[in-house]
C-alpha positions in Angstrom: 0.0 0.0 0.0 1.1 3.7 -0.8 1.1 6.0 1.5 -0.2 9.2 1.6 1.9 12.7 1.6 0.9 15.1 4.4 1.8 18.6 3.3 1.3 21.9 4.9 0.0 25.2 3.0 3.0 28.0 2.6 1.8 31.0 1.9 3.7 33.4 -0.8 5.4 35.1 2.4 6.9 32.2 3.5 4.6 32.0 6.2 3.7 28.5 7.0 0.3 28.8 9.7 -0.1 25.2 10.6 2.8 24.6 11.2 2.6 27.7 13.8 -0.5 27.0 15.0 0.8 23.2 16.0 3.8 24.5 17.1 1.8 26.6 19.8 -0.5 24.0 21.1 0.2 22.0 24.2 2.5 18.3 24.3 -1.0 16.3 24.4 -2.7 18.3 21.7 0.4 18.3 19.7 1.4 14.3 20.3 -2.6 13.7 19.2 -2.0 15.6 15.8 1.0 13.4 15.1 -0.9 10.6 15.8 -3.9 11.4 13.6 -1.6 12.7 10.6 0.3 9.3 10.9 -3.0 7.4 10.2 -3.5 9.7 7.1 -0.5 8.7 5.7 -1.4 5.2 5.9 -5.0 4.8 5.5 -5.5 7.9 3.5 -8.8 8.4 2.7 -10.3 5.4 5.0 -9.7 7.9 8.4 -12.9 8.5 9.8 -14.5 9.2 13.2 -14.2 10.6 15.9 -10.3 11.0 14.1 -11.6 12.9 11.6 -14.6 14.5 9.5 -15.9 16.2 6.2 -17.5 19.6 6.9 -21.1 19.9 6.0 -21.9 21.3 2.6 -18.3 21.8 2.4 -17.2 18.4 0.6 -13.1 19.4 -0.1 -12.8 20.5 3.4 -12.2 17.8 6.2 -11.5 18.5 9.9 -8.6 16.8 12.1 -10.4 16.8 15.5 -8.7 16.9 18.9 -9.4 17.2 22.4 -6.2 17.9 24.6 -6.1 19.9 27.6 -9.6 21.1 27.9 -9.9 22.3 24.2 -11.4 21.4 21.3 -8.8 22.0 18.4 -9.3 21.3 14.4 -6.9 21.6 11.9 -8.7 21.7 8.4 -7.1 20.6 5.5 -8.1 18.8 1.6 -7.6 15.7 0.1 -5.3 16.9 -3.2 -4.7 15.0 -6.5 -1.9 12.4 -6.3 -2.4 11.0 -2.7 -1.9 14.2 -0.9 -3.6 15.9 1.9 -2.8 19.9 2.2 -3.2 21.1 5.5 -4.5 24.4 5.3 -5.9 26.4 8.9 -5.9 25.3 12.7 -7.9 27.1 15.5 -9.3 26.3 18.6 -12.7 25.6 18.6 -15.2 27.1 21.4 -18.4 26.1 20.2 -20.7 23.5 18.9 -20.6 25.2 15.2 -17.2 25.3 13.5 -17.5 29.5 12.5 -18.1 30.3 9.5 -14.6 32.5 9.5 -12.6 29.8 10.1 -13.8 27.9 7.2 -13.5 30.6 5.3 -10.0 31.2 5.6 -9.3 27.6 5.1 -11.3 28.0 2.0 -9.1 31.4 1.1 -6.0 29.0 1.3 -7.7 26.0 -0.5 -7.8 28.7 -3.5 -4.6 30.1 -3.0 -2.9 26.9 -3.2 -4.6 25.9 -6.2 -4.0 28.7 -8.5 -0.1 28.7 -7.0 0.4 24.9 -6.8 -1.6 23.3 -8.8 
């Protein structure tokens, strides 16, 4: 079996805000991450529940979900051509609804990264 590529969006500055907002979280949110991108590479597309989930009415966007030390984190990210998955916009979440902001920057970098990468 092939495994699948995890890669992270770069903006054109350079700036790499996963990466960031991982970098920022605490050792149990961050070791859960790892753990969850680890089963993307191998299982790709057959990570589900409660690991992961596709955003309603938004069928490119999936969610990495975590709990860690009292928060709810999600990192959202894309299933790309080629056995890819881009990882595009982390938050912490502090309600039941993911907000509508969030997605839409994930969405902005989804774009982005097409029309630069793609």
């Amino acid at each position: 079996m092939t495994n699948w590529d995890i890669e992270f969006y770069k903006a054109e500055s350079g700036n790499i805000p996963v990466k960031k907002f991982v970098d920022s979280l605490p050792e149990a949110a961050q070791a859960k991450f790892i753990f969850i991108l680890d089963l993307l590479e191998k299982y790709g597309l057959e990570v589900r529940e409660p690991y992961v989930k596709t955003l309603k009415g938004r069928t490119k966007l999936k969610e990495i979900r975590i709990k860690a030390s009292g928060n709810i984190y999600r990192i959202l990210y894309f299933p790309a051509k080629g056995r890819a998955f881009i990882m595009l916009h982390g938050f912490i979440k502090k309600g039941d609804k993911t907000p509508v902001n969030e997605i839409e920057t994930a969405e902005r970098r989804l774009k982005d990264y097409i029309n630069r990468c793609i």
